[in-house]
Every structure is written in C-alpha cells, then in structure tokens.
VEXGUVO-505464 format. One record per residue: x negated, y negated, z of N, C-alpha, C in turn. Coordinates in Angstrom, 1 decimal. Layout:
n_px|n_py|n_pz|ca_px|ca_py|ca_pz|c_px|c_py|c_pz
X|Y|Z|X|Y|Z|X|Y|Z
...
//
This chain:
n_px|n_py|n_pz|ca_px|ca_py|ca_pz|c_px|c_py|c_pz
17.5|19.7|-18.2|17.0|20.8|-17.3|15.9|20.2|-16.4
16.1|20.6|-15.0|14.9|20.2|-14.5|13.8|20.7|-14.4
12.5|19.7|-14.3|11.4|20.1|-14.4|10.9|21.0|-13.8
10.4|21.8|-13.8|10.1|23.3|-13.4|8.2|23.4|-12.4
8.4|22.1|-12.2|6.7|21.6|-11.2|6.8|22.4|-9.9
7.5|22.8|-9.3|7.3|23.5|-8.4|7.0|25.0|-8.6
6.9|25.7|-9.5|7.0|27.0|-9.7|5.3|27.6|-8.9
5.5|28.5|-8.1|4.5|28.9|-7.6|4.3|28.7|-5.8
4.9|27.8|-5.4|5.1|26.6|-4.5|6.3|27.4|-3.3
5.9|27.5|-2.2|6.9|27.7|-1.3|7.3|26.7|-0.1
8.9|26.7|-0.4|9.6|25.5|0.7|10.1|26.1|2.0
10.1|25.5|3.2|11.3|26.2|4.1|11.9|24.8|4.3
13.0|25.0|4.1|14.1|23.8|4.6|15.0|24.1|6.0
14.7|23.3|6.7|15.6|23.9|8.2|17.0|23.1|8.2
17.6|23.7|8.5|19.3|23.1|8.6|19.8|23.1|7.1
19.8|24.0|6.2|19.8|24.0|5.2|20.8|25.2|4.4
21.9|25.2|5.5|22.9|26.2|5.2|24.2|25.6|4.7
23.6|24.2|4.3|24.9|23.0|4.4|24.3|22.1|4.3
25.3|21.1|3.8|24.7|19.6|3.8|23.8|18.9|2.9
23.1|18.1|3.9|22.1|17.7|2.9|20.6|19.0|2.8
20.7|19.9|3.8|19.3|20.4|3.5|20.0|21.5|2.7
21.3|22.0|2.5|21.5|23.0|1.1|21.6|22.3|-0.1
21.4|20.9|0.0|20.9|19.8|-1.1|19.6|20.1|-1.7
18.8|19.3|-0.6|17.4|19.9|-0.9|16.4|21.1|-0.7
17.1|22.4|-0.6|16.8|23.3|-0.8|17.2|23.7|-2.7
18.3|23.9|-2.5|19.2|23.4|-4.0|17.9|22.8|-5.0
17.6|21.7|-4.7|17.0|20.8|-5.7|15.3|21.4|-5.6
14.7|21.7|-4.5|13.2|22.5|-5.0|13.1|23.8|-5.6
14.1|24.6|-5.1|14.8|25.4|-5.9|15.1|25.5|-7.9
15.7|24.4|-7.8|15.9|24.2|-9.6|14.3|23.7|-10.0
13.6|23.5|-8.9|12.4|22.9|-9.7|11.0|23.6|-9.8
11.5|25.2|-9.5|11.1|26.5|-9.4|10.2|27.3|-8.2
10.9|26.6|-6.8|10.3|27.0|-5.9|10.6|28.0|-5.0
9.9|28.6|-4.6|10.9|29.9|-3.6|10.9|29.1|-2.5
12.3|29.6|-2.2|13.1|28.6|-1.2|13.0|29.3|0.4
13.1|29.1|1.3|13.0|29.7|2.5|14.8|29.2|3.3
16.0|29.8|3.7|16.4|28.7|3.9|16.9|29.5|5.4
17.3|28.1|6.5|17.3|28.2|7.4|18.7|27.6|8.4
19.2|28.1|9.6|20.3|26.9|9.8|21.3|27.9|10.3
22.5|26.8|10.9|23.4|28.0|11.4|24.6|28.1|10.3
25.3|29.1|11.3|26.3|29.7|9.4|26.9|31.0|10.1
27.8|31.6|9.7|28.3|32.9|9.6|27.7|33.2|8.3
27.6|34.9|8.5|27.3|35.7|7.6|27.5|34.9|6.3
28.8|34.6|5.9|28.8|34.5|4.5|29.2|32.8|3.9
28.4|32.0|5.3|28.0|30.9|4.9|27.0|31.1|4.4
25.7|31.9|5.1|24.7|31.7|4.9|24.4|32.5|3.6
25.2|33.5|3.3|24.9|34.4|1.9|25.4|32.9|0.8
26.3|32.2|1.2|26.4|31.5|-0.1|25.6|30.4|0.1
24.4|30.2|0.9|23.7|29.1|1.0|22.7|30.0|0.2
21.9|30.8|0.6|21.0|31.7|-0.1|21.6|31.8|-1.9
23.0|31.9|-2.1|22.9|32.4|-3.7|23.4|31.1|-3.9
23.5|29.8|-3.6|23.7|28.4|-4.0|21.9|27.9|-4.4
21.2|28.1|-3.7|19.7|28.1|-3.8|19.7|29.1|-5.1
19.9|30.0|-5.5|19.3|31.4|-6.3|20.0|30.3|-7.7
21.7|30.3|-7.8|21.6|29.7|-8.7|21.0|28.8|-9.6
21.0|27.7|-8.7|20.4|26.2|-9.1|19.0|27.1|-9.9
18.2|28.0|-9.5|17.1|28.1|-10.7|16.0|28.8|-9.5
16.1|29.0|-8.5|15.1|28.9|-7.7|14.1|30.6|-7.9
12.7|30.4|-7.7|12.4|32.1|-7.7|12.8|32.5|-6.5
13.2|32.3|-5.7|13.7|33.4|-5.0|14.8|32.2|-3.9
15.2|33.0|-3.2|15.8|32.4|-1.7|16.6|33.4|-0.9
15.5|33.5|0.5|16.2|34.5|1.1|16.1|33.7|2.7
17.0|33.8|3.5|17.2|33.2|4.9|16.4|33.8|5.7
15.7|32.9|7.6|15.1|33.6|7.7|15.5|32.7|9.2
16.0|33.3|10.2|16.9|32.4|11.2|15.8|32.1|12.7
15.8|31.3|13.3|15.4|30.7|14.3|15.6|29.6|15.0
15.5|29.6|16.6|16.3|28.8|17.6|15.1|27.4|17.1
15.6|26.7|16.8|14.9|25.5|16.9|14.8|25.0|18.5
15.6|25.1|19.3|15.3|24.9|20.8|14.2|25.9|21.5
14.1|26.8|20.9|12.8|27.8|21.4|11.4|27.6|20.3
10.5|27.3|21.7|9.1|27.1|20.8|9.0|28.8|20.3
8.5|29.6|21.1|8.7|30.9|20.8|9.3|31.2|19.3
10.6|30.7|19.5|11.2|31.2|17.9|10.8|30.7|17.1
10.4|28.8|16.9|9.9|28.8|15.8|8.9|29.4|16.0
7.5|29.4|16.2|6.7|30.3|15.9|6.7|31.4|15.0
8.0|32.3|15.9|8.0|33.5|14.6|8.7|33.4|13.6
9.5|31.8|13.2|10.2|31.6|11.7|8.8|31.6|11.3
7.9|30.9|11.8|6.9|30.1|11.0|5.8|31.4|10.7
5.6|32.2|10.9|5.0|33.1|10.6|5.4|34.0|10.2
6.7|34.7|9.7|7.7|35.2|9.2|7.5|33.9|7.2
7.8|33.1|8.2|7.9|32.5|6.7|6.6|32.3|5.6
5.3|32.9|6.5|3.8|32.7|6.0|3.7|31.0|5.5
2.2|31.0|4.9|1.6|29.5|4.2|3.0|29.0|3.2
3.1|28.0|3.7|3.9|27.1|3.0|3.3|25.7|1.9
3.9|25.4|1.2|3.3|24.4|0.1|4.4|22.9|0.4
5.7|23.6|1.1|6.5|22.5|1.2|7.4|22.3|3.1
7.3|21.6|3.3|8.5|21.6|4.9|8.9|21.0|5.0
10.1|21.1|4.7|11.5|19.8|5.3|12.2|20.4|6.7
11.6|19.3|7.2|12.5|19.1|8.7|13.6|18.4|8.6
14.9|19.3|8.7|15.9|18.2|8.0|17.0|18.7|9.5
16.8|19.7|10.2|18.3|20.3|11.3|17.8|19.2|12.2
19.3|19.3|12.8|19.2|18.0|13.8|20.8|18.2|14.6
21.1|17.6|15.5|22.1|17.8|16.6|22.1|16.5|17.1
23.5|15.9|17.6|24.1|14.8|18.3|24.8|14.8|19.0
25.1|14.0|20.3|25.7|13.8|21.1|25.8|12.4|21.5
27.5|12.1|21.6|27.3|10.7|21.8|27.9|10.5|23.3
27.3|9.0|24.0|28.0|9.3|25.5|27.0|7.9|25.8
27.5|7.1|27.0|26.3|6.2|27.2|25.2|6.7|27.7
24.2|6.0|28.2|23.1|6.7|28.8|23.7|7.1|30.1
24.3|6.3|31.1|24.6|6.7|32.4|25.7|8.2|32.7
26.0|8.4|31.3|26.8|9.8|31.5|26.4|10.6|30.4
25.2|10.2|30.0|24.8|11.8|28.8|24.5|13.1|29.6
24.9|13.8|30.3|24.5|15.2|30.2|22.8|15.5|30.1
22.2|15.9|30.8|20.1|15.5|31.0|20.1|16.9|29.8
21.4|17.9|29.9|21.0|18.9|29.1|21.3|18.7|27.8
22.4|17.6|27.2|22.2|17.8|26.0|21.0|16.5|25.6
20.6|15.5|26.4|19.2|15.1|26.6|17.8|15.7|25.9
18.0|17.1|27.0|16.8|18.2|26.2|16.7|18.5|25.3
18.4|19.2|25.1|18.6|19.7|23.7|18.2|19.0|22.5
18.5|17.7|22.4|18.3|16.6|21.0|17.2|17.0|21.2
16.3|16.5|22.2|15.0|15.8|22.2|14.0|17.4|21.5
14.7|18.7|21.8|13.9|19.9|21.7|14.1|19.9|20.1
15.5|19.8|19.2|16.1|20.5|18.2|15.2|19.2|17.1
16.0|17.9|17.1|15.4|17.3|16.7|13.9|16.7|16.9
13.0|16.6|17.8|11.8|16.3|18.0|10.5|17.1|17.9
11.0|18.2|18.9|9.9|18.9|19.4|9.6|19.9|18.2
10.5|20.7|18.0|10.3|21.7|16.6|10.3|20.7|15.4
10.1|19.8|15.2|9.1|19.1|14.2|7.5|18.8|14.4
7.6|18.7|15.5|6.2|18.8|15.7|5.6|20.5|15.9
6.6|21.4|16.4|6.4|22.8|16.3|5.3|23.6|15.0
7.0|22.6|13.9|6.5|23.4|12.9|5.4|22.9|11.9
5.0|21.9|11.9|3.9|21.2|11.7|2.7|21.6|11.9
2.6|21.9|13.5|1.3|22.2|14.1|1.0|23.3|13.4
2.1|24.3|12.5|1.9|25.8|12.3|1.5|25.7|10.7
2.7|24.7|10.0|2.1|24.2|9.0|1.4|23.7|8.4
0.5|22.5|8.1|-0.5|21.7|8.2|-2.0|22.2|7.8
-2.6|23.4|9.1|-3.6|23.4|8.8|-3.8|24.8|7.5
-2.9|25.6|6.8|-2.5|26.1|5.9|-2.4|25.2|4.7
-2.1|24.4|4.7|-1.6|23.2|3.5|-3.0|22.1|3.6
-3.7|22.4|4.5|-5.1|21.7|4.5|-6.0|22.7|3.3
-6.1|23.6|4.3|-6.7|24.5|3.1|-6.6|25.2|1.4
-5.8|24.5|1.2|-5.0|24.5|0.0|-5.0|23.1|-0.6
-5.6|22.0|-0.2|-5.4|20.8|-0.6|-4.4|20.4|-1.5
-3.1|21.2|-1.0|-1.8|20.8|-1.4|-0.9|20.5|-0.1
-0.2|19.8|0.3|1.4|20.1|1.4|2.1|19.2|1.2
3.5|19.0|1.2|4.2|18.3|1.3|5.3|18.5|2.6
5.4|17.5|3.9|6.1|17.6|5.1|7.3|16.3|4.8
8.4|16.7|5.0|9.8|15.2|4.8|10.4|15.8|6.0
10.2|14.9|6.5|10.9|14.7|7.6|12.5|13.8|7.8
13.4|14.8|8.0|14.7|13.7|7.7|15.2|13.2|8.9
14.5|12.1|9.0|14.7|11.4|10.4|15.7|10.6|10.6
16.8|10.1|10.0|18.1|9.1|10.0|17.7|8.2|10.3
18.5|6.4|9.5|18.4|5.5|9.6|17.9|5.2|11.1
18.5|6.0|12.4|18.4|5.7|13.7|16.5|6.2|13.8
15.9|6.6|13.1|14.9|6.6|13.4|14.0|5.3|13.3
14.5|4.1|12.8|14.5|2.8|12.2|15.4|1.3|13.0
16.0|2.1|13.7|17.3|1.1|14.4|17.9|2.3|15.1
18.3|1.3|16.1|19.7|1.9|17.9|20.6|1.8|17.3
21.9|2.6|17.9|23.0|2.3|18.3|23.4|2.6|19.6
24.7|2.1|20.2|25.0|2.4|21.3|25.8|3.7|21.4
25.4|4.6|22.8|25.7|5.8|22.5|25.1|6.5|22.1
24.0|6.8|21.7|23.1|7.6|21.2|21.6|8.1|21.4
21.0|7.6|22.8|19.9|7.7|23.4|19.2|8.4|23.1
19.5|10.0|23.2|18.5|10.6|23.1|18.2|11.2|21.1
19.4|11.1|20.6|19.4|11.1|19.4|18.4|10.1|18.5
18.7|8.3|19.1|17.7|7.5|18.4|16.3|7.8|18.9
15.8|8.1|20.4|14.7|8.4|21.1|14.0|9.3|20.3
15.0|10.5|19.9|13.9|11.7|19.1|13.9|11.2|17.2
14.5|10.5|17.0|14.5|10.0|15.5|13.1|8.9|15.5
13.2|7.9|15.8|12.1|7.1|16.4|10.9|8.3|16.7
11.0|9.0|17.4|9.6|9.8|17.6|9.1|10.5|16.4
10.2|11.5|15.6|9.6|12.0|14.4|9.1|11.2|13.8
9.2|9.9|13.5|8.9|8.5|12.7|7.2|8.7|13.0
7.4|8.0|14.7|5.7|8.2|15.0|4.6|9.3|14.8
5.5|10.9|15.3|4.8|11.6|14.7|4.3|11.6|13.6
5.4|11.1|12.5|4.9|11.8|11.3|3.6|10.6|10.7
3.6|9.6|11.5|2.5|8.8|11.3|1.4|9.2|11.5
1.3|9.6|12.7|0.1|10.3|13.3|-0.2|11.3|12.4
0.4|12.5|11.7|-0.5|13.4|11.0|-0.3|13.0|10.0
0.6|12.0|9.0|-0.1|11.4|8.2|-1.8|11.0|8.3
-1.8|10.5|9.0|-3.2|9.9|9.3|-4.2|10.7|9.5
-4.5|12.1|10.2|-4.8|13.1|10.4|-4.7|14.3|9.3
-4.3|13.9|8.4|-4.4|14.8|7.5|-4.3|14.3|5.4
-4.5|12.6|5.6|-4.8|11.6|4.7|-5.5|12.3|3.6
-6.9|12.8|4.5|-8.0|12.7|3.2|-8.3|14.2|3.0
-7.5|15.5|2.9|-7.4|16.7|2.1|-6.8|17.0|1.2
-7.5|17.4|0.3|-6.9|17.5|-0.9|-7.4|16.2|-1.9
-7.0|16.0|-3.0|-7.4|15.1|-3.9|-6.2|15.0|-4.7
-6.4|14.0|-5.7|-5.1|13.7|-6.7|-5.0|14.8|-7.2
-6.3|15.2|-8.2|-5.7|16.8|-8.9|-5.1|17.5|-8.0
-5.5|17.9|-7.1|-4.6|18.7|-6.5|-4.0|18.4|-6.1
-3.4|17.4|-5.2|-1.8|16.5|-4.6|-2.2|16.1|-3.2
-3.1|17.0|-2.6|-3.2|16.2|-1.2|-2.1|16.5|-0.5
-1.9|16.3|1.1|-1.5|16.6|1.9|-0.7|15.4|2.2
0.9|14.8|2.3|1.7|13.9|2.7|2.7|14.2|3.7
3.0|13.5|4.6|3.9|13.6|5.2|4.7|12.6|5.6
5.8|12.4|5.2|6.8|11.0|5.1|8.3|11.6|5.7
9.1|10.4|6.2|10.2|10.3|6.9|11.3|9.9|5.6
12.6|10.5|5.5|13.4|10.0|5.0|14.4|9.7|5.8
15.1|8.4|5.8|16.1|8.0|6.8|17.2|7.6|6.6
17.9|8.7|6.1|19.7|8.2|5.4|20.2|7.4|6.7
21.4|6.8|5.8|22.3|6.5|6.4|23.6|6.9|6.5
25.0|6.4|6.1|25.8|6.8|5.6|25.7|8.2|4.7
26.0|9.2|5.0|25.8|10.5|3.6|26.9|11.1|3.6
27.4|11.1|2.7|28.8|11.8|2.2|28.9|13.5|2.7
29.2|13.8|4.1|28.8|15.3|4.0|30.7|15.5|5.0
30.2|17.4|5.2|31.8|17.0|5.7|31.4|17.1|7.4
30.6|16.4|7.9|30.3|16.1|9.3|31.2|14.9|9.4
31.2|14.4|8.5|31.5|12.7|8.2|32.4|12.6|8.2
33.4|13.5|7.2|35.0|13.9|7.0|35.6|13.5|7.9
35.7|14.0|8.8|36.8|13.5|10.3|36.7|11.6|10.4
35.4|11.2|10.4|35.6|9.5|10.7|35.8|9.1|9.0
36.4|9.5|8.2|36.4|8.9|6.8|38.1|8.9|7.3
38.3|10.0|7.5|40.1|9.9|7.3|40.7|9.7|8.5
39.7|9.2|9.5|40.3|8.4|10.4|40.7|7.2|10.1
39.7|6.7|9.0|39.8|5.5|8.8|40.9|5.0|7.9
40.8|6.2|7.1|41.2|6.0|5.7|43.0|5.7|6.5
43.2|6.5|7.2|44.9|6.8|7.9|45.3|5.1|8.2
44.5|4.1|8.8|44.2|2.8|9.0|44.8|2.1|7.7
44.9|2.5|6.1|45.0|2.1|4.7|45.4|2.9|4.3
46.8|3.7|4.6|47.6|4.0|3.8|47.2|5.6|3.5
46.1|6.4|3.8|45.2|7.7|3.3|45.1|7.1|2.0
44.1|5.8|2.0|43.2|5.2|0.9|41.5|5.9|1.4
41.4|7.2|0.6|40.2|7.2|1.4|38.2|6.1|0.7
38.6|5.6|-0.4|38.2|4.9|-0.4|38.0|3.6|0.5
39.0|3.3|0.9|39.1|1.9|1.7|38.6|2.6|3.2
39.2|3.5|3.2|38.9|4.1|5.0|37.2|4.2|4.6
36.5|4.7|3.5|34.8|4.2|3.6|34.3|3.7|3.8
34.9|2.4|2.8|34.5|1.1|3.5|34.5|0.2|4.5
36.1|0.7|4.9|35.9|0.0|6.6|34.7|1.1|7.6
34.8|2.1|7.4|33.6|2.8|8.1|32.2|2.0|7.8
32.0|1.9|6.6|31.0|1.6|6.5|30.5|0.1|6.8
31.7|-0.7|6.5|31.3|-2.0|6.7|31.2|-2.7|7.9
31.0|-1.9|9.0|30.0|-2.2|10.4|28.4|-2.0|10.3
27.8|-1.1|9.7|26.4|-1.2|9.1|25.8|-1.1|8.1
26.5|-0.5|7.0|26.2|-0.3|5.6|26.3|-1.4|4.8
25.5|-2.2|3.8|26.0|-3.4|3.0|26.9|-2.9|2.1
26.0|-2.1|1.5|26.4|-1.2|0.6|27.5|-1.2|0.1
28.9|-0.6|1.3|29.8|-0.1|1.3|30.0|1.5|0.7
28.9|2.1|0.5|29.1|3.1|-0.4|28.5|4.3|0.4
28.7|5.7|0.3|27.5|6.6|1.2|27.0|7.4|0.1
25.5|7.4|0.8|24.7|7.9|-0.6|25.4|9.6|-0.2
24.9|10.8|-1.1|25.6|12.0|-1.3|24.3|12.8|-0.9
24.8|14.1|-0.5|23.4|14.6|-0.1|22.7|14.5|-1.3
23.0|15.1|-2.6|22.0|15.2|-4.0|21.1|13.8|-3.6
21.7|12.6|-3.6|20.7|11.6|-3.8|19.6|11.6|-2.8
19.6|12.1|-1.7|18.9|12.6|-0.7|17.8|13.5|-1.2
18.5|14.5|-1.5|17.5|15.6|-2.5|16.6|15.1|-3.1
16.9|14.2|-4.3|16.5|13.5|-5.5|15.4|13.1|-5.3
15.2|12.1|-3.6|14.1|11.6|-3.2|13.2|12.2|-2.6
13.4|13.6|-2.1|12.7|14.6|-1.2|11.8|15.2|-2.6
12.6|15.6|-3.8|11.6|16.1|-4.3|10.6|15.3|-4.9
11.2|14.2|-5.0|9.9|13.3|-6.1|9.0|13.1|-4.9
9.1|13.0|-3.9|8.1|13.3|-2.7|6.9|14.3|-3.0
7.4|15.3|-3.5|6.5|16.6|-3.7|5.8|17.0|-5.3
6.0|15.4|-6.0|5.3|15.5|-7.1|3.8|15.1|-6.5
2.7|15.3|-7.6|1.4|15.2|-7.3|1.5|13.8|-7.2
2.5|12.9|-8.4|2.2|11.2|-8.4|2.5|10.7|-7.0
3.1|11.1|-6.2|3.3|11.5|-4.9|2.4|11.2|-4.0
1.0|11.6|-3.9|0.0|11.6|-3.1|-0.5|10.8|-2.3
0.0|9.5|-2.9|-0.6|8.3|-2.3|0.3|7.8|-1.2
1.7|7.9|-1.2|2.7|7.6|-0.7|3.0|9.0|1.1
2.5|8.1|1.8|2.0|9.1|3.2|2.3|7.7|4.0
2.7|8.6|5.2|3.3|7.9|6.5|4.2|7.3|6.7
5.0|7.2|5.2|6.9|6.3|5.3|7.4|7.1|5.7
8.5|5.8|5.9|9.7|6.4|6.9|10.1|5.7|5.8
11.3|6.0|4.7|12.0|5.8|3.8|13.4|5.4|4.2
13.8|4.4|4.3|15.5|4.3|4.6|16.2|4.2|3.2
17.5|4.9|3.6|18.2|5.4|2.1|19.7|4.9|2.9
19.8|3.3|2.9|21.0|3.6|4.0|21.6|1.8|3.3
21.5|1.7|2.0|22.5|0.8|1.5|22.1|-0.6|2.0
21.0|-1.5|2.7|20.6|-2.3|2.9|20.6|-2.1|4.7
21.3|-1.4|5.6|21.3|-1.3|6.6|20.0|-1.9|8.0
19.2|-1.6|7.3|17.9|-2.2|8.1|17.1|-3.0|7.5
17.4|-4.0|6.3|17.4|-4.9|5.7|17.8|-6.0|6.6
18.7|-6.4|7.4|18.4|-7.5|8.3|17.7|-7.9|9.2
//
C-alpha cells in the first residue's frame, strides 16, 4: 500500500485526462492527495479520469477545465483551483513540419500551450507555496527539452524554455521553507520514449515492418534514439514525480531529469 505522505496536500495536474498526467494524478492521488484534474476529454473521458484518480485512493478528485492557450483562462483554473501544495505541468501539443513550412499559427500555439501557461501557472502558484514553506512544481518537459530533432522547432524551442524557466524560479524561490517543512522545488522531468497510446500508431507502423511483432516494431522505433530499446510507461513517470514531492526531496531543485533510456547520454 502506498504511503499516504500526501494527505492534506493539494495537486492540479494539467493534461491529465490520459496518459502520463492520468499517471501522475493517479499516483498523488494513492498517496492521499486531493487531485485537481485537468485536460481535454469528452464528458465521459473525463468522468473516468476523475473516478480513475478517486479510485487509486485519492481524497478527492474533481475536474476543473481551461484553455491553456488563454492567459485569461488559466488565471481562472488557477484561482478556481485556490493555494496549491503540488503543480504538474504535464499538457503539451505537437506539430511536426520543417521550419520553412510550420504554419506561424501552430508556432504560437506550441509556444502558448507548452511554454507560456507554464510560466502562467507558476506565477499564480509559487507565491502561495512560498508562504506555506511547502511547493512542489514538475514540469514535464520531454527529452526534446534536452536535445533537437528535426521537424520540431517550435516544440523543442518551448521544451528547452520550460527547462530555463524552471531554472530561474528554482533559483528564485531556493531558500523558502526549510527541510522540516520541504521547501519550495521546481524540477523538469524529460521522458522519452513512453508507452502511451499517442505512440500506438508509430509502434504498429513499425511493428507491420516484422511481421505485427510489436515488440520488434519498438525496437526498431526506438533504436534511432533510445539505447535502451525499451519505453518507459507512464507509471514509471509517475513514480519519479512523486518522489519529487517527498520532503527528502528538498534539496533536489532546478533538474531537468531525463527518463529516456540513455538517449542524451551521448
């Protein structure tokens, strides 16, 4: 049974109707936190994101929806959602295309969904979790926050930025709080490869290559940047978000964590 250190403690996870952030909602949840969850979905995705949260152990979890492309909206998730103890920036959006034909609008788009509303909700969060000499901020910034690919400009451009950001209020918000109480952190996690079903379509592309070996179709996927050969799963994603939000925790501020099988190890 898991440890029950969060009880008392409020999370909002964005993009968290699916995936890895109904992972780590899921997992602060079992570890008794009221969950805030967020993200797109029909009606009865999002009801079974909310009672997938309830299960796992959580005190509460109820959805609470906003345009991450509108500063305006977050605003009013973030104040809708009151003082927070936990914030995972985990929603994010892609488009792939070279630079000379990306579209300037889906340009904005990345740079708004992924970039800017991390800094949005920060600025709202933060000085609440100052005064409380508790916060924990994870930012899920992808291996590309760490390393390019081609085709992906504005996607690596705003990954790379939440990186820097999260340096900067690391730094800026270092020395509140104390060990007893946990102190204020804010760290980058940067998967790589993750088993989700975004992924699905290039697994059984591959796999169709070997027979619908969808093992082997992984590996040739993966064996352009992954050493590994393997993709971590959202849980193991989770796993690391929450030990983030233990008090032993405190000291560990301004990483950018890569979780991507050796990938930026060369």
């Amino acid at each position: 049974m898991t440890e029950r250190f969060l009880t008392g403690r409020t999370a909002l996870v964005t993009g968290s109707t699916s995936g890895i952030g109904l992972a780590i909602a899921a997992t602060l949840g079992a570890a008794g936190a009221r969950v805030i969850v967020h993200g797109l979905g029909s009606t009865e995705e999002i009801s079974h994101a909310e009672q997938t949260v309830r299960d796992a152990g959580a005190a509460s979890a109820h959805f609470l929806p906003g345009d991450l492309a509108d500063p305006v909206a977050i605003e009013h998730l973030m104040q809708q959602a009151g003082p927070l103890d936990i914030l995972v920036n985990n929603a994010g959006i892609q488009h792939t295309a070279p630079i000379a034909e990306m579209p300037p609008a889906q340009w904005d788009r990345i740079l708004a969904i992924n970039l800017s509303a991390v800094f949005h909700s920060m600025r709202w969060a933060l000085p609440n979790m100052a005064a409380r000499g508790f916060g924990r901020v994870i930012n899920v910034a992808s291996v590309h926050g760490l390393v390019a690919s081609v085709q992906k400009a504005p996607y690596v451009a705003a990954e790379h930025g939440v990186i820097g950001l999260s340096k900067v209020a690391a730094l800026e918000y270092a020395a509140h709080g104390d060990r007893s109480s946990g102190g204020i952190t804010i760290n980058c996690i940067c998967p790589g490869f993750v088993e989700t079903a975004l992924i699905e379509p290039q697994i059984q592309s591959r796999a169709a290559h070997h027979g619908g070996d969808r093992d082997a179709g992984i590996r040739d996927l993966l064996g352009e940047k992954q050493p590994s050969l393997r993709m971590a799963l959202p849980d193991d994603i989770a796993a690391l978000a929450l030990w983030l939000c233990r008090r032993e925790a405190h000291n560990l501020n301004g990483a950018a964590i890569p979780v991507d099988g050796g990938w930026t190890a060369a």
